[in-house]
C-alpha positions as CSV (number, residue, x, y, z in Angstrom):
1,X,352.4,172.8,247.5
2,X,351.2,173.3,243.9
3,X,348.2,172.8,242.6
4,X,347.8,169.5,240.2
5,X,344.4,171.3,238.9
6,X,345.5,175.0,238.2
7,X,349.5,174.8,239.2
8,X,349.3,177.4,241.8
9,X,350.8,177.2,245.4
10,X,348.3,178.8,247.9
11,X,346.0,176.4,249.9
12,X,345.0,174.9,253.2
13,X,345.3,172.0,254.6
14,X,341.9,169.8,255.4
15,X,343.2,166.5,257.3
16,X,346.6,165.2,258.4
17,X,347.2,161.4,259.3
18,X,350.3,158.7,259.1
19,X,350.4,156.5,256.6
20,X,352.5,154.0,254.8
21,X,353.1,152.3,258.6
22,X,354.4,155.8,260.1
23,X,356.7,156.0,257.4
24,X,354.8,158.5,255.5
25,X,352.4,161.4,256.0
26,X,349.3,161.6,253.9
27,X,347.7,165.3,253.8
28,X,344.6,166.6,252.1
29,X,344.2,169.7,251.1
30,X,342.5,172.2,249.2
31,X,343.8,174.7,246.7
32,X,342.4,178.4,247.8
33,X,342.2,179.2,243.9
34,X,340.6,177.2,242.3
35,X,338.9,175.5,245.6
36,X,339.5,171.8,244.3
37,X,341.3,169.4,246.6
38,X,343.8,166.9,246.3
39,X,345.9,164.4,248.2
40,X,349.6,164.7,249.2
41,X,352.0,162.2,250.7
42,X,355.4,163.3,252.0
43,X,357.9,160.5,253.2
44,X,361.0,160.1,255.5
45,X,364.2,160.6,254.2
46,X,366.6,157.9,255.9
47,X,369.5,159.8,257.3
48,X,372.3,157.9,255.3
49,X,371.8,158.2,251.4
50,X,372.0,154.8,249.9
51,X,373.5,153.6,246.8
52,X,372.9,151.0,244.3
53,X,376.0,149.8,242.4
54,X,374.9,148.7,239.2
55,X,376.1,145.6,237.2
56,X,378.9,148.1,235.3
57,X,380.3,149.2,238.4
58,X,378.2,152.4,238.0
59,X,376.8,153.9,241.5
60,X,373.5,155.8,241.4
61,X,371.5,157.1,244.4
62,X,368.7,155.0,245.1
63,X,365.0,155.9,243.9
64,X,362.5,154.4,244.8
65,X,360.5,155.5,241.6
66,X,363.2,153.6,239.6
67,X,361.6,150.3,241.3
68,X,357.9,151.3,240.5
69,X,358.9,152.3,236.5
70,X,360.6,148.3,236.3
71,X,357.3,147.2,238.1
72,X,355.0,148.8,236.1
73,X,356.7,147.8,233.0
74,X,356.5,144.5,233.9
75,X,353.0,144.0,234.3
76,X,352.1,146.1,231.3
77,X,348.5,145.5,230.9
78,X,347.6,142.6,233.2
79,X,345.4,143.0,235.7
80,X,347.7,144.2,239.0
81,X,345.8,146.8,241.0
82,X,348.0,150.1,241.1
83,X,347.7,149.8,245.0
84,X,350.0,146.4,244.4
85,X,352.4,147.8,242.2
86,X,353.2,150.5,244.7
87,X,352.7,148.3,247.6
88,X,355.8,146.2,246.3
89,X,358.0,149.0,245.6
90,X,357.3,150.3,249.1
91,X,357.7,146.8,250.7
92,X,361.4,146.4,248.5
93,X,362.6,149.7,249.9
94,X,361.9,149.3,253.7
95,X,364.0,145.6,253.3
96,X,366.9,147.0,251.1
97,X,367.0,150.0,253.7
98,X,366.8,147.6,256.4
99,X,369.3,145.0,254.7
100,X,372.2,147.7,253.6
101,X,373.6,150.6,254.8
102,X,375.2,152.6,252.3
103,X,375.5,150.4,248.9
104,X,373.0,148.1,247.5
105,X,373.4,145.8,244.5
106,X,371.1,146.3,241.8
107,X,371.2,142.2,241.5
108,X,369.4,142.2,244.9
109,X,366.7,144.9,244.6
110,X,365.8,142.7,241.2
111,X,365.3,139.5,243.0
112,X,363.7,141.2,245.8
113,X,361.1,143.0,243.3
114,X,360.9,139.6,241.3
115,X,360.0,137.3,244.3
116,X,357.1,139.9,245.0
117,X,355.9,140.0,241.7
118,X,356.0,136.0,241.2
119,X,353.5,136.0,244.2
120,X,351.2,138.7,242.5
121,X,350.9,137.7,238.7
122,X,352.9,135.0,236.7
123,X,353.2,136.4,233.7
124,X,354.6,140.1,235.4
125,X,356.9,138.2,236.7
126,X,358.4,135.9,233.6
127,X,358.2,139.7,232.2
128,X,360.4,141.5,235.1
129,X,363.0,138.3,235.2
130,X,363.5,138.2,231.4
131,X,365.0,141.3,232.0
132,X,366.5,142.2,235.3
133,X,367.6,138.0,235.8
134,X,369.3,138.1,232.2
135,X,367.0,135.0,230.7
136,X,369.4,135.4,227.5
137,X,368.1,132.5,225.9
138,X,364.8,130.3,225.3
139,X,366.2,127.3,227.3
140,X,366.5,130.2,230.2
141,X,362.8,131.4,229.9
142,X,361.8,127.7,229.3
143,X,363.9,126.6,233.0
144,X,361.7,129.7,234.1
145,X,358.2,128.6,233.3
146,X,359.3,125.1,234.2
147,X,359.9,126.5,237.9
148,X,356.9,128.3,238.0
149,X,354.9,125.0,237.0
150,X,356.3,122.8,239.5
151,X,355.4,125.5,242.2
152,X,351.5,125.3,240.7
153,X,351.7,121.8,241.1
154,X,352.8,121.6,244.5
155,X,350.0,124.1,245.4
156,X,346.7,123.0,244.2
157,X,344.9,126.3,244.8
158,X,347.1,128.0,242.4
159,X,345.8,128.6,238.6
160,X,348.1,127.0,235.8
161,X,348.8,129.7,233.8
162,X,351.0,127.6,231.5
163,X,349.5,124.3,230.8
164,X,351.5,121.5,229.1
165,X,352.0,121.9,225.4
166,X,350.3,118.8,223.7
């Protein structure tokens, strides 16, 4: 493993647990150079290599860092712990891997990601379906936000983040 601190590849290893549910390993170690430590995480491979099929027809091998980039994008600087953002990308991979066995649409790893992110911050999410849901016009966002209000209303312990214009 190569150091992040002075990009050399001796050192030890301090502590090895599971994490990510088993489906990961998390190791800490410690570079022999320069003596500073550092965390690692190697994952799983699934034995079949899944696809996604993109809109054009296109097939690309899924990556899970693919879902994080669109995640992170999406909530931009609003206030989404990192832990969630990576939490949601995890939680999107174990379904799709669960839900198909070779190919995957692009179309449903979007709404997957999207139905996550509505439940963590509104705005991430009217960001994220603006572009992976094709809102191509205002009366598209506007049927958005309109959906997200009625779901406010019918839970009273949600914030409004977009109150009526007056």
């Amino acid at each position: 493993m190569i150091c992040p601190h002075c990009n050399q590849d001796e050192d030890k290893v301090i502590d090895s647990r599971g994490a990510d549910g088993g489906h990961a390993v998390r190791r800490r170690r410690e570079c022999i150079t320069c003596g500073r430590r550092f965390t690692t995480y190697e994952r799983f491979e699934a034995t079949g290599r899944l696809v996604v099929v993109k809109k054009d027809g296109a097939r690309v091998p899924f990556d899970r860092q693919s879902i994080l980039r669109g995640i992170i994008a999406a909530c931009g600087k609003r206030p989404v712990p990192e832990e969630s953002k990576e939490s949601i990308a995890e939680h999107v991979e174990r379904i799709v891997r669960q839900d198909f066995d070779r190919e995957v649409p692009s179309f449903e790893i979007g709404q997957r990601v999207a139905a996550m992110l509505r439940d963590v911050d509104d705005i991430s999410y009217i960001r994220y379906a603006s572009e992976y849901h094709d809102l191509a016009s205002l009366d598209d966002l506007a049927d958005e936000i309109s959906d997200l209000r009625s779901e406010v209303k019918d839970d009273p312990g949600q914030q409004d983040l977009f109150p009526p214009q007056s």
